[in-house]
N, C-alpha and C positions, 0 to 999 in steps of 0.2 A: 504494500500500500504506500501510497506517496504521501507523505506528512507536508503538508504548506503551513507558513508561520509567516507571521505579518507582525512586523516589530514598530508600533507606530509613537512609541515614546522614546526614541536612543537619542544620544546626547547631539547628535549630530541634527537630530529634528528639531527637539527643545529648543536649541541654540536659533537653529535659523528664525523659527517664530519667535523668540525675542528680539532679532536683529532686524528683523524685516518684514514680522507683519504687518506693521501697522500701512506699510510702502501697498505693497499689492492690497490689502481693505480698502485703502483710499481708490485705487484705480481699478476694482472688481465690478461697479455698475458701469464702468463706461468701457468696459474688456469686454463683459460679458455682452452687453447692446450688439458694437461688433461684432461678436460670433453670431449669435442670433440673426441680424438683421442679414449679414453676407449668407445664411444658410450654411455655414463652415459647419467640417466634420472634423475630428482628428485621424490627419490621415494615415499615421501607423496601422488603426483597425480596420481601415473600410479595404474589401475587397475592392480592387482596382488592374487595372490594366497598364505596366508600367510604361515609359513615354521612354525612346533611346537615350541613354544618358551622356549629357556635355562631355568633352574630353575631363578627363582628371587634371587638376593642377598638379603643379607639379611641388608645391609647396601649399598646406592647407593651412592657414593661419585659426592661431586658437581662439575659439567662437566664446563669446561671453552670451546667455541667457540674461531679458531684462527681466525687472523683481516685477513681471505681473502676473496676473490668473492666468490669462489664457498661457503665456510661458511656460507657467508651471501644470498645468491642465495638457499641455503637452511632454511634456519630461513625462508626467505621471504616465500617460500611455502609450512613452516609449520604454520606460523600465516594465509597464505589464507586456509589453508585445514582446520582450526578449526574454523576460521570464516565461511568458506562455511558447516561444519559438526553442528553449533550450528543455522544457519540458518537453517537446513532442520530438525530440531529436535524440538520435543515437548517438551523434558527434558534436562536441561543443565546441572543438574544433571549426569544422564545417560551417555552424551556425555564426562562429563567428567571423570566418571568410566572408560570409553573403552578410553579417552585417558591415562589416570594413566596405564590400563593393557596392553595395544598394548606397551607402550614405556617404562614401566618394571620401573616405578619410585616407587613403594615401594612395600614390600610385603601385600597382600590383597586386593588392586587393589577395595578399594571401598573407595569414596570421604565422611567426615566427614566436620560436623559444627562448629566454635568455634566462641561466639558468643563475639565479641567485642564493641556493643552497650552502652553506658554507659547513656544513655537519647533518649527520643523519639523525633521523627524528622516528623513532622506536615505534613498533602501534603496538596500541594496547589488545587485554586478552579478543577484547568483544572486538575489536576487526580483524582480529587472527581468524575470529571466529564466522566473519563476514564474507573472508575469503575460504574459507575455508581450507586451512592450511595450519601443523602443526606449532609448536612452540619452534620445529629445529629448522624450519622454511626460510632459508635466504629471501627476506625481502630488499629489495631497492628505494630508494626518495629519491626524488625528485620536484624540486621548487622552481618554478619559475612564473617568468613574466613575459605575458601573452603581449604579443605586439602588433601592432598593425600600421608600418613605418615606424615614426618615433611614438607611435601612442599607446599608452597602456592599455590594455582594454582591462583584461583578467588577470590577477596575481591568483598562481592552482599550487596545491600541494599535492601529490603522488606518491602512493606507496604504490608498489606492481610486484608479483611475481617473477626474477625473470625465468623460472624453469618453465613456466604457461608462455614463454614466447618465442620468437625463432632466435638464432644467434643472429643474425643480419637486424632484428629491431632492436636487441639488446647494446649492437655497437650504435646503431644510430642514434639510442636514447643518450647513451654514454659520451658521444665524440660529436653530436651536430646540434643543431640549432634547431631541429624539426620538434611541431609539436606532434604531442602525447596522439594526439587523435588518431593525427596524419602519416604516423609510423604503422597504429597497430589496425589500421583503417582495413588489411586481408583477411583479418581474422572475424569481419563481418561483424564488430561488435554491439553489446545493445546495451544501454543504459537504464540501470536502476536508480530512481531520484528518491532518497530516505525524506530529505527534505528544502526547503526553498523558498529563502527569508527575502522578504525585502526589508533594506535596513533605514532609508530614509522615504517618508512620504513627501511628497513636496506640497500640499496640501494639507493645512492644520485639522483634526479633529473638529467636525460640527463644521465644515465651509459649505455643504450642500447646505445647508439649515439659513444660509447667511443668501441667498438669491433670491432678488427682485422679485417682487409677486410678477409682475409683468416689466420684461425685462427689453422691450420695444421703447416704453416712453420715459428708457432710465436718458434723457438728453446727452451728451458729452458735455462738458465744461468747454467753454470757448480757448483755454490754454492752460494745458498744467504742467506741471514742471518738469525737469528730467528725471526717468525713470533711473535710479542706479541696478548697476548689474545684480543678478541671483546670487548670495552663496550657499555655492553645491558641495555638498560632503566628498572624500574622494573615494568613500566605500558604498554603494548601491545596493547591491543584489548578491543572496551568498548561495551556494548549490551546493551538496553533497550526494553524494552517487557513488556507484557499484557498475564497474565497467565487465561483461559478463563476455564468453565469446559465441560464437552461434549453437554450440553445442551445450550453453548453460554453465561452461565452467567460469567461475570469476577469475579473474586476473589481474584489475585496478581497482583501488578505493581513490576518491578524488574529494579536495575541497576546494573549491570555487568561488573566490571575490570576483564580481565586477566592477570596474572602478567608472568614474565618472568622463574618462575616453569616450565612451560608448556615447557623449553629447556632444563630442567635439565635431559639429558638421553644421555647416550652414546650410539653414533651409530657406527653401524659396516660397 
């Protein structure tokens, strides 16, 4: 069974509602009017037909989100569209290739490894017993940092088998830069999600409670002031899983941050 956990008080939430909501409350009737009035949808969710996409630059400059609703009314259902897009997916890896090239965050549009492990990190009896493997089972770690050009997307932690894998994956995990996925991607694997936190809401508790009865005749103000930028936490989304191979046997346990990378895209 997939355990989901929704963390909506971490320090990283509290904080930003102190520091900024009262910014996006003031500017919430005249965000929302605009959405309403243009008929906007958020277009992470909607089924859509994609359009050929611009060449990639060749340099993406880092996007600042401004502190309003609709800003954060879209972050919110770009961290549900990747949490629901790595829940339905065998590779998180892969998932996160197709989000690097859908949102045009570097040229090349495939996710690299860099491995920041500096010591091995022991699992305890109950993931011995996840993978199901003795006390005397040689396991491997592996830490790293999911890239997608210079951008973070995911910091993963890895413990793996490597008697469950061929010797050709065992040197590539050891000696290359490839991710986890994208080595053991022959063995057809399938993903078990224990569970999948999201760690920051960008929307405070009770905001649905807080909209216009009728949100047509909220006027705009004739000028308001500048909006300053969002701050975004740099941890999002956490995943834990159970990488299995097609014939059932496990071979990975994984933990999974995604960092706030995964915003860095200008939208049009």
């Amino acid at each position: 069974m997939i355990e989901l956990h929704s963390k909506g008080g971490s320090a990283g939430h509290a904080g930003g509602k102190a520091q900024t909501g009262t910014t996006w409350k003031q500017h919430f009737s005249f965000s929302l009017f605009f959405l309403f009035l243009a008929g906007s949808s958020i277009s992470p969710l909607a089924a859509q037909t994609p359009s050929p996409s611009p060449a990639i630059p060749q340099a993406n400059p880092r996007v600042t989100w401004p502190d309003t609703f609709v800003s954060r009314l879209k972050i919110w259902a770009l961290i549900e569209t990747l949490n629901a897009e790595l829940l339905a997916a065998d590779s998180a890896t892969l998932t996160l290739d197709k989000w690097c090239r859908d949102h045009q965050l570097a040229p090349g549009a495939q996710i690299l490894a860099r491995r920041t492990d500096t010591e091995q990190k022991p699992l305890t009896p109950q993931q011995r017993n996840d993978l199901r493997i003795g006390t005397e089972e040689p396991v491997a770690y592996r830490r790293v940092a999911l890239h997608c050009g210079d951008l973070v997307l995911s910091e993963a932690e890895n413990w793996y088998v490597p008697s469950r894998l061929t010797p050709a994956m065992n040197e590539a995990l050891e000696q290359t830069d490839s991710a986890f996925g994208r080595v053991v991607r022959p063995l057809a694997p399938q993903r078990h999600t224990f569970s999948a936190r999201i760690l920051w809401h960008p929307l405070p508790d009770g905001w649905e409670m807080a909209m216009p009865e009728n949100p047509v005749q909220a006027a705009p103000r004739p000028a308001d002031p500048p909006v300053p930028p969002l701050e975004i936490p740099a941890h999002l989304l956490e995943h834990r899983a159970l990488l299995s191979t097609s014939e059932h046997q496990p071979f990975s346990l994984v933990i999974e941050t995604y960092t706030s990378g995964i915003l860095s895209f200008r939208s049009r």
